[in-house]
mmCIF file as gemmi writes it, N, C-alpha and C atoms, coordinates in Angstrom:
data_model
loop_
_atom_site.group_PDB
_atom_site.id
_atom_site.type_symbol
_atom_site.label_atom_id
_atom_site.label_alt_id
_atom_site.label_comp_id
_atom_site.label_asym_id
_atom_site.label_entity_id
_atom_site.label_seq_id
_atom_site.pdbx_PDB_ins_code
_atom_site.Cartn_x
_atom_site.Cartn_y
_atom_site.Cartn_z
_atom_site.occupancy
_atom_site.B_iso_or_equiv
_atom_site.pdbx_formal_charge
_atom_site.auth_seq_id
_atom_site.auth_asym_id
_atom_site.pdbx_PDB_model_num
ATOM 1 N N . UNK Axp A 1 ? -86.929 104.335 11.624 1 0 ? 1 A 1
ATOM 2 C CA . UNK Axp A 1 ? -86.039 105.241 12.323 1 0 ? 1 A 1
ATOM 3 C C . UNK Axp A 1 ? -86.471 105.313 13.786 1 0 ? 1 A 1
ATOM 4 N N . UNK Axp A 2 ? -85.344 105.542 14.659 1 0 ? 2 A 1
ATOM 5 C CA . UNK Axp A 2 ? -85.907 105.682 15.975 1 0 ? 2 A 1
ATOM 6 C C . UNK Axp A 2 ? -86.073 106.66 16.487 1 0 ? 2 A 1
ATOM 7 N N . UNK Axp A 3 ? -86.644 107.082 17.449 1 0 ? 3 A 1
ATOM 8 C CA . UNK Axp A 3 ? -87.017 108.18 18.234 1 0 ? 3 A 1
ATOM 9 C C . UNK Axp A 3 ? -86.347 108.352 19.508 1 0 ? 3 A 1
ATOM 10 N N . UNK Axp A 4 ? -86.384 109.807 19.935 1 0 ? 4 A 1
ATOM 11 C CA . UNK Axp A 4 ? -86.016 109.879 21.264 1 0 ? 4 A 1
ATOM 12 C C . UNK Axp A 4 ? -87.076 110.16 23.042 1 0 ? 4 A 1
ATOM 13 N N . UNK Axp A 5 ? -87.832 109.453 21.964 1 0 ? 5 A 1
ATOM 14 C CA . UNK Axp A 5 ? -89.444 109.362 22.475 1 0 ? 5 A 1
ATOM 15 C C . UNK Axp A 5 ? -88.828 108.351 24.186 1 0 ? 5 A 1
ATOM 16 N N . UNK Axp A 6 ? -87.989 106.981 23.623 1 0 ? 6 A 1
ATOM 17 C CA . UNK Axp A 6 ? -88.033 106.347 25.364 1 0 ? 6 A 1
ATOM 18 C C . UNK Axp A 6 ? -86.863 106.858 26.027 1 0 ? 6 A 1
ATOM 19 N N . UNK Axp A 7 ? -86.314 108.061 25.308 1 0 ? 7 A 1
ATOM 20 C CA . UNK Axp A 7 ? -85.085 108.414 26.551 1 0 ? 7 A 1
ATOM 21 C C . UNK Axp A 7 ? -85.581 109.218 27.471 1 0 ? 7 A 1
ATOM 22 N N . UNK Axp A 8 ? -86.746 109.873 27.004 1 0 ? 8 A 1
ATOM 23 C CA . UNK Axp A 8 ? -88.006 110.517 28.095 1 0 ? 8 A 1
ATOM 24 C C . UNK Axp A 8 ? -88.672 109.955 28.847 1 0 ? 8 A 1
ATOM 25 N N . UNK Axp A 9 ? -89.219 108.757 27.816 1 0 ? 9 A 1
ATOM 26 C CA . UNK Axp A 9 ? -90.07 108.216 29.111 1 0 ? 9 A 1
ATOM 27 C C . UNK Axp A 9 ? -89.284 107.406 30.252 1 0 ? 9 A 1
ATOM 28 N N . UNK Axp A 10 ? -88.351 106.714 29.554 1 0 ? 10 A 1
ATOM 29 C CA . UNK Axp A 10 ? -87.347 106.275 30.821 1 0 ? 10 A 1
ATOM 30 C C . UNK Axp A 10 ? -87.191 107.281 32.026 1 0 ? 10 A 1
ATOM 31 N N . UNK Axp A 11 ? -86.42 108.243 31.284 1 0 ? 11 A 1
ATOM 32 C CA . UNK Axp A 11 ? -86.293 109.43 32.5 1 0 ? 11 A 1
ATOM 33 C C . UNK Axp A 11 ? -87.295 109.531 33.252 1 0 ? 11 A 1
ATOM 34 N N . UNK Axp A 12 ? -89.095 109.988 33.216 1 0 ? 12 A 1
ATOM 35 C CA . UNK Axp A 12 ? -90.137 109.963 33.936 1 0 ? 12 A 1
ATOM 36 C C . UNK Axp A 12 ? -90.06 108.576 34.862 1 0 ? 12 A 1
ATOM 37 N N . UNK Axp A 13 ? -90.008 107.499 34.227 1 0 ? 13 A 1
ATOM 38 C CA . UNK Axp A 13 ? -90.429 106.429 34.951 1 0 ? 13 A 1
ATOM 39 C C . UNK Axp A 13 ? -88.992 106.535 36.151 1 0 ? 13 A 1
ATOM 40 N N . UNK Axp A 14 ? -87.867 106.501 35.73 1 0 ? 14 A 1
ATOM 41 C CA . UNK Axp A 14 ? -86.725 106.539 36.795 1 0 ? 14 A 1
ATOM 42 C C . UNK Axp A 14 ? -86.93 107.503 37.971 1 0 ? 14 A 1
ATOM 43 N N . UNK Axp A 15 ? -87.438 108.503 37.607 1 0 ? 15 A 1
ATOM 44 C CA . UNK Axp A 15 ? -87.676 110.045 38.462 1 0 ? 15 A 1
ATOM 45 C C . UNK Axp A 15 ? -88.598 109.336 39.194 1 0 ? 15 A 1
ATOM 46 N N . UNK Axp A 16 ? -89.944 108.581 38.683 1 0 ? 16 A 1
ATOM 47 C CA . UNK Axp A 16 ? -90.895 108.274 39.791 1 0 ? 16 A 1
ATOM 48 C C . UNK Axp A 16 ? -90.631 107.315 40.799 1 0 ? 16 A 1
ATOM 49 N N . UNK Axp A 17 ? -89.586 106.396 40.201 1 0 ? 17 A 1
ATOM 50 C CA . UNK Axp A 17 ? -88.676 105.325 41.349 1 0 ? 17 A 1
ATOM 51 C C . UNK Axp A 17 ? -88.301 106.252 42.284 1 0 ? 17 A 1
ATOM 52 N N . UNK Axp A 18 ? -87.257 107.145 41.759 1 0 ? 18 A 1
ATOM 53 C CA . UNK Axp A 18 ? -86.752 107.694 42.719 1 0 ? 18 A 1
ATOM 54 C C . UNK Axp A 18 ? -87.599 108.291 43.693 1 0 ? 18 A 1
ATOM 55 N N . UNK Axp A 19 ? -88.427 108.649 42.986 1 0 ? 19 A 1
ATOM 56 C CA . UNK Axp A 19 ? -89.238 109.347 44.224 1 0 ? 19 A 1
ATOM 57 C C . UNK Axp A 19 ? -90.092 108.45 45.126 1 0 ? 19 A 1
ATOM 58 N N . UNK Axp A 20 ? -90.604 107.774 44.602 1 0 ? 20 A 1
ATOM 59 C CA . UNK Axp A 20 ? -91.184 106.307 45.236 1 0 ? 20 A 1
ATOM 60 C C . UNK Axp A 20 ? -90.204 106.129 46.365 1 0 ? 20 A 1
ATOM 61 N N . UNK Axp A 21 ? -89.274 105.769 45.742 1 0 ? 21 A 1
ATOM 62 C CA . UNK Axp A 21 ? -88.129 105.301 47.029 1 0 ? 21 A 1
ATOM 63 C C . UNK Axp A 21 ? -87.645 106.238 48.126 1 0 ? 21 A 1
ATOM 64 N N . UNK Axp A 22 ? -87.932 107.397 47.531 1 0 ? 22 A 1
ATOM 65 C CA . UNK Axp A 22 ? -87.556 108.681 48.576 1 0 ? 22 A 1
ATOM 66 C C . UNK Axp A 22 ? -88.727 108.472 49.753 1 0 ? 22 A 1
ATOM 67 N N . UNK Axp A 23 ? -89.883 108.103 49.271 1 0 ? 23 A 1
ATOM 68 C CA . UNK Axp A 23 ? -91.025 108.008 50.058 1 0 ? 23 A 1
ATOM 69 C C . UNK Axp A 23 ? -91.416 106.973 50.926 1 0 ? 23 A 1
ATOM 70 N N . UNK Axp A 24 ? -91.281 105.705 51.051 1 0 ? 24 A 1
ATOM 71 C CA . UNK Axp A 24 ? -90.788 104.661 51.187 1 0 ? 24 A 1
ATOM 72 C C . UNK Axp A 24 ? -89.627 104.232 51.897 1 0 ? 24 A 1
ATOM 73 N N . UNK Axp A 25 ? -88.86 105.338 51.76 1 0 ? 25 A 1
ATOM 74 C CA . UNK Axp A 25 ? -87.535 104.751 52.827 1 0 ? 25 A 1
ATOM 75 C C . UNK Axp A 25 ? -87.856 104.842 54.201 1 0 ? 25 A 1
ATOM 76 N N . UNK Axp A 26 ? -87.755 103.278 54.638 1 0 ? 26 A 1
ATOM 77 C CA . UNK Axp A 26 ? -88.401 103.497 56.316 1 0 ? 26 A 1
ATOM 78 C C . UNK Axp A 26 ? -87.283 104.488 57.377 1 0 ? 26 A 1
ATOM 79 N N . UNK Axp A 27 ? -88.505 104.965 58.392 1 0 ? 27 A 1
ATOM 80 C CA . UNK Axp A 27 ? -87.161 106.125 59.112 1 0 ? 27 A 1
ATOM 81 C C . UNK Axp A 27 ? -86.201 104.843 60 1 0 ? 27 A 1
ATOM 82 N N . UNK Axp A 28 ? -84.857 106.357 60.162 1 0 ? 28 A 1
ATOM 83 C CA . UNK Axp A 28 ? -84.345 105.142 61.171 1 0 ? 28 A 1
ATOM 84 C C . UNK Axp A 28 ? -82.798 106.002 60.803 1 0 ? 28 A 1
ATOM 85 N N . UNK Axp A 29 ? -81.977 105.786 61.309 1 0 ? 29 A 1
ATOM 86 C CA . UNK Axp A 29 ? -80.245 105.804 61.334 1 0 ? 29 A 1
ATOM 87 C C . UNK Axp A 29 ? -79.751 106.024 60.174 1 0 ? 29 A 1
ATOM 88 N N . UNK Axp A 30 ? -80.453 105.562 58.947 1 0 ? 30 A 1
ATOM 89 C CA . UNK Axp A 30 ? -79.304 104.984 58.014 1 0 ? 30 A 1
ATOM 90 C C . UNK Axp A 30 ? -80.373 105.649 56.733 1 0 ? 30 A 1
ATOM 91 N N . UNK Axp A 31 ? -81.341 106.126 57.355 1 0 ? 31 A 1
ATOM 92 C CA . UNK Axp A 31 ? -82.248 106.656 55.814 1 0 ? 31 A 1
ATOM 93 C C . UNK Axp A 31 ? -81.906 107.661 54.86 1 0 ? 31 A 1
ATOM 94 N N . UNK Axp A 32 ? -80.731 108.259 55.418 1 0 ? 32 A 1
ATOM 95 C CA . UNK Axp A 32 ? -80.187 109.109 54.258 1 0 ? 32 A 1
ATOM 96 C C . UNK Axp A 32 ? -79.709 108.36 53.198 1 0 ? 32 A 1
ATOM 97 N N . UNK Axp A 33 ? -78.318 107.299 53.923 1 0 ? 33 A 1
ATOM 98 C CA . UNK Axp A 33 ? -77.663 106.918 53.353 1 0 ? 33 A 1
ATOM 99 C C . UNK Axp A 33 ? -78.231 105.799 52.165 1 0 ? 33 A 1
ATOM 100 N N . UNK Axp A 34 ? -79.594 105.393 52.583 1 0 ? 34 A 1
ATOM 101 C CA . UNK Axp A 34 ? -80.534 104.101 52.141 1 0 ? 34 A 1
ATOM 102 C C . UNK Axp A 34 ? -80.671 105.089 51.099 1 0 ? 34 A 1
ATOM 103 N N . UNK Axp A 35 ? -81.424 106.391 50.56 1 0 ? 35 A 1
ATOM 104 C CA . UNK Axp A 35 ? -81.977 107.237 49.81 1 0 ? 35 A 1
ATOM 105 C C . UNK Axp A 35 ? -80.99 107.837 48.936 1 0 ? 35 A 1
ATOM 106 N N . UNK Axp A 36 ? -79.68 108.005 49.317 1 0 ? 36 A 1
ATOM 107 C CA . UNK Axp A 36 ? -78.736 108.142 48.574 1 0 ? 36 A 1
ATOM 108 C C . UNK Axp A 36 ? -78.097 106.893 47.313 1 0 ? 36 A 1
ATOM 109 N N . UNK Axp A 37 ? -78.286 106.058 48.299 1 0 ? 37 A 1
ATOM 110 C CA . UNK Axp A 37 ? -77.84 104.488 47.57 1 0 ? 37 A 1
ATOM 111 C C . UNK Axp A 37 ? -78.703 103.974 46.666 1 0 ? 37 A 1
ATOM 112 N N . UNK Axp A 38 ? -80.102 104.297 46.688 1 0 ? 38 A 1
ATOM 113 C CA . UNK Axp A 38 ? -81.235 103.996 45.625 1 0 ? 38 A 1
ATOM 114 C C . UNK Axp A 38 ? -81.163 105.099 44.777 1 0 ? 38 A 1
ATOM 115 N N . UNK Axp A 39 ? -80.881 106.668 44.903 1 0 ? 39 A 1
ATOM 116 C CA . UNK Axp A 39 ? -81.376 107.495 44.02 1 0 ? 39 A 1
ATOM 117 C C . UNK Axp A 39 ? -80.152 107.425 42.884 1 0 ? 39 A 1
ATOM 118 N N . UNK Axp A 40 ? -79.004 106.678 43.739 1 0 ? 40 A 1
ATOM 119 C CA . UNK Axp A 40 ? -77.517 107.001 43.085 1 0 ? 40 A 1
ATOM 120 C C . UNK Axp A 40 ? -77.477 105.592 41.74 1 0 ? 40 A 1
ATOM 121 N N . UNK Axp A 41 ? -78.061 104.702 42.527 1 0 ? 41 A 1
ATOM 122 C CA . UNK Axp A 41 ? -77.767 103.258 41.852 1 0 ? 41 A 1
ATOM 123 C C . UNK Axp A 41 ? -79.023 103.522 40.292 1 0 ? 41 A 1
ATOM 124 N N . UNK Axp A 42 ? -80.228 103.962 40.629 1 0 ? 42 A 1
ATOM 125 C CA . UNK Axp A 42 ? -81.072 104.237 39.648 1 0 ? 42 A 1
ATOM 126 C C . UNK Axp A 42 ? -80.573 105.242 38.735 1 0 ? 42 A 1
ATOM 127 N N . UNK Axp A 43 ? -79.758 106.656 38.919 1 0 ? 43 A 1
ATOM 128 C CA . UNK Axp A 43 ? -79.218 107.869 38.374 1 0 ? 43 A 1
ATOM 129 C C . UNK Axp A 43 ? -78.079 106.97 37.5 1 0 ? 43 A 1
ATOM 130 N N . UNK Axp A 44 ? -77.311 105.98 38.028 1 0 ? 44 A 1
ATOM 131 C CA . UNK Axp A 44 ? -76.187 105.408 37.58 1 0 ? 44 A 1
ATOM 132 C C . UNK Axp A 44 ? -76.889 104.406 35.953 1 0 ? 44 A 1
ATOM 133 N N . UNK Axp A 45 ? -77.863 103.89 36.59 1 0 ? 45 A 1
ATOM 134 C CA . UNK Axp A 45 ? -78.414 103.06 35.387 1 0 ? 45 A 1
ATOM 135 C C . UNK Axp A 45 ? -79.009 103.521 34.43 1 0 ? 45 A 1
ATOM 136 N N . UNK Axp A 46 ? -79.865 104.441 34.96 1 0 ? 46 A 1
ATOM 137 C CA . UNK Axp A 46 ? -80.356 105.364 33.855 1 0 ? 46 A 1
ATOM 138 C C . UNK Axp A 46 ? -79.42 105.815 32.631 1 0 ? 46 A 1
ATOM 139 N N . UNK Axp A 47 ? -78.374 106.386 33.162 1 0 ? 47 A 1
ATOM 140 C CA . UNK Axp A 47 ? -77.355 107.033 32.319 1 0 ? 47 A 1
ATOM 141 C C . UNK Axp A 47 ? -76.815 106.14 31.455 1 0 ? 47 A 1
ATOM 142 N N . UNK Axp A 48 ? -76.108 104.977 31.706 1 0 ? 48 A 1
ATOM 143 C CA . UNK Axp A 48 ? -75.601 103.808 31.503 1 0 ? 48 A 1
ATOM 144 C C . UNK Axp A 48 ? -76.651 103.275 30.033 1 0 ? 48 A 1
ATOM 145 N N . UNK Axp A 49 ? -77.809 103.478 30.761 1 0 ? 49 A 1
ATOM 146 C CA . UNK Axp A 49 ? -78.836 102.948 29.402 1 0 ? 49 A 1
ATOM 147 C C . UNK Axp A 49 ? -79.072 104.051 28.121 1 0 ? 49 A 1
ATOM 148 N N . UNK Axp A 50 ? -78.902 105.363 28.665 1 0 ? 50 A 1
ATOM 149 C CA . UNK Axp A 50 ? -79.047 106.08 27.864 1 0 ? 50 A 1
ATOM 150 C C . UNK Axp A 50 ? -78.401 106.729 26.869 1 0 ? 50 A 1
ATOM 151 N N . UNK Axp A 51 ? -76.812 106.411 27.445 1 0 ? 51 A 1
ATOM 152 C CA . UNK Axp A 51 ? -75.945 106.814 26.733 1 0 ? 51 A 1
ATOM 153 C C . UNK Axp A 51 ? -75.694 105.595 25.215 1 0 ? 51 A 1
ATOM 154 N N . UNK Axp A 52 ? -76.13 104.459 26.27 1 0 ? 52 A 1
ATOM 155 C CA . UNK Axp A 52 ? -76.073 103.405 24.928 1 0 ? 52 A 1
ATOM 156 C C . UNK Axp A 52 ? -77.122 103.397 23.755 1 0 ? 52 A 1
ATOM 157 N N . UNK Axp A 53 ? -78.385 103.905 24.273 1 0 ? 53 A 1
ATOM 158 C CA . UNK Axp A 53 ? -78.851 104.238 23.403 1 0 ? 53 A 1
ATOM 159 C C . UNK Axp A 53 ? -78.574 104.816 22.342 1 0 ? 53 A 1
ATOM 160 N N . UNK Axp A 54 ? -78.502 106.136 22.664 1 0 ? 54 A 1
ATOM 161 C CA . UNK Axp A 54 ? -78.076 107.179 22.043 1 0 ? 54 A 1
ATOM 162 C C . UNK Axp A 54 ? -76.676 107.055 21.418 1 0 ? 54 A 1
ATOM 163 N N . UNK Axp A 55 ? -76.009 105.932 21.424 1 0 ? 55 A 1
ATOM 164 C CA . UNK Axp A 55 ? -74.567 106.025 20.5 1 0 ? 55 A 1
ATOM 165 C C . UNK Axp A 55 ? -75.079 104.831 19.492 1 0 ? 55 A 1
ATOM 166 N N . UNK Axp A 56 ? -75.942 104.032 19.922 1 0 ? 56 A 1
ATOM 167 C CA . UNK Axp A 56 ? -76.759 103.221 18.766 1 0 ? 56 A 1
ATOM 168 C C . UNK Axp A 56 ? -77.815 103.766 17.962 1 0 ? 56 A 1
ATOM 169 N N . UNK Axp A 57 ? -78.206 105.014 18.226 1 0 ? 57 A 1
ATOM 170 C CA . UNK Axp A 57 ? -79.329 105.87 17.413 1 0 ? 57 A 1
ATOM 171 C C . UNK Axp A 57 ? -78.253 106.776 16.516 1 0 ? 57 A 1
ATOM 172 N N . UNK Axp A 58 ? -77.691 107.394 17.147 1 0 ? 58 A 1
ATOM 173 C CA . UNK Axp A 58 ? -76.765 108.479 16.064 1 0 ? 58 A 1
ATOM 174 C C . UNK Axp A 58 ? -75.439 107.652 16.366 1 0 ? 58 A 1
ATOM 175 N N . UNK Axp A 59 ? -74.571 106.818 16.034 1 0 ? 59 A 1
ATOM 176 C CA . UNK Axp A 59 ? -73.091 106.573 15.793 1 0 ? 59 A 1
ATOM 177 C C . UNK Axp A 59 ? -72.051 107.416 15.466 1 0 ? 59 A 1
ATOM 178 N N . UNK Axp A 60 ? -70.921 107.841 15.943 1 0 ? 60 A 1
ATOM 179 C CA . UNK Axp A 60 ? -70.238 108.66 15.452 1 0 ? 60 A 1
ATOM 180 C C . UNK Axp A 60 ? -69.738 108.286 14.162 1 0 ? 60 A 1
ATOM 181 N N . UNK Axp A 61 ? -69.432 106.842 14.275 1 0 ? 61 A 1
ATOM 182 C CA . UNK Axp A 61 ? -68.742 106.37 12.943 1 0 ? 61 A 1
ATOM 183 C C . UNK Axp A 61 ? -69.829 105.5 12.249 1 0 ? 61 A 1
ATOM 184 N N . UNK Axp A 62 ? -70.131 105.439 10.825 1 0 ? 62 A 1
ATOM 185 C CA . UNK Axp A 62 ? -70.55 104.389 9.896 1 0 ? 62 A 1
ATOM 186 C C . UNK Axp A 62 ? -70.788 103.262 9.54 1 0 ? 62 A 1
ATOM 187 N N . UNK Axp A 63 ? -70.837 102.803 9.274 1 0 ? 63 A 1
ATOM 188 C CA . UNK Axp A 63 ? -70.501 101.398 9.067 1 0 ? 63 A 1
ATOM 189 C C . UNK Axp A 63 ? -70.005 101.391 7.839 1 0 ? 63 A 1
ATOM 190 N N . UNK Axp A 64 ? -68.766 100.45 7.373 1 0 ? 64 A 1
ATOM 191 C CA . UNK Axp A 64 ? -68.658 100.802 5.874 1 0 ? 64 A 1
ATOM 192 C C . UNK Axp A 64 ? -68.806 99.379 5.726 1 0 ? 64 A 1
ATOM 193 N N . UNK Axp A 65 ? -69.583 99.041 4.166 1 0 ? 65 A 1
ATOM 194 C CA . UNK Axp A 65 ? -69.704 97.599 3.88 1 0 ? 65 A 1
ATOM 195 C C . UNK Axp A 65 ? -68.761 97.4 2.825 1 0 ? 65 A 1
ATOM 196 N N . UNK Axp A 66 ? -67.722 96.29 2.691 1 0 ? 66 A 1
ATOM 197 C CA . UNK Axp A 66 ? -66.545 96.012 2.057 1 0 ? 66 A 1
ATOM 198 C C . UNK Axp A 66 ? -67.134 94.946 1.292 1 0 ? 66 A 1
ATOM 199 N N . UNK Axp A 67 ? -66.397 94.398 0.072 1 0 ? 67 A 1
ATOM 200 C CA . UNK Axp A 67 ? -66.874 93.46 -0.637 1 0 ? 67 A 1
ATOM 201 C C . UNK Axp A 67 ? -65.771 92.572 -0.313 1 0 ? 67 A 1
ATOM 202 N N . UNK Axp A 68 ? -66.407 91.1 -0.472 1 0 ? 68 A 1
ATOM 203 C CA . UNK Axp A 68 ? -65.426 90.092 0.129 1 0 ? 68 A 1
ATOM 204 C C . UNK Axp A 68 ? -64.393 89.645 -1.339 1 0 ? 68 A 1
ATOM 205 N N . UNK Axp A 69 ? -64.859 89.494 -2.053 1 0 ? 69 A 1
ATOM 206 C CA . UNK Axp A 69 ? -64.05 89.189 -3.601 1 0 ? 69 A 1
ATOM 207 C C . UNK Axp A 69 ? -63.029 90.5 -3.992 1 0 ? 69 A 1
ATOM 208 N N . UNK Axp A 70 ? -63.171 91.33 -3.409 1 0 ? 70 A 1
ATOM 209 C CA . UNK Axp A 70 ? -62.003 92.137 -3.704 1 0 ? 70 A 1
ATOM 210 C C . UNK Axp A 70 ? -60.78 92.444 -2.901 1 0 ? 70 A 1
């Protein structure tokens, strides 16, 4: 059975990108927009991964197994 043990740790590790990258963004003209575009593109993937997870851990629907001879 699986756990929801790496939708946490994902989250930690994404949060520390982000923040990494918050820290890291060289100054200049455009560093908002640079810090927006990394925190947004990482926030975007995160979710993206997590939601798939999570519809492959709990499924709304079943699986039903059919027999082929009938």
């Amino acid at each position: 059975m699986a756990s929801i043990f790496p939708v946490y740790a994902i989250l930690v590790i994404v949060l520390g990108l982000i923040a990494a990258s918050w820290l890291a963004t060289p100054k200049g003209p455009h560093q908002t927009l640079i810090r927006t575009a990394i925190s947004l593109t990482l926030t975007c993937c995160y979710l993206m991964w997590m939601v798939t997870y999570m519809v492959q851990l709990h499924p709304l629907l079943s699986p039903k197994r059919t027999l082929v001879g009938e």
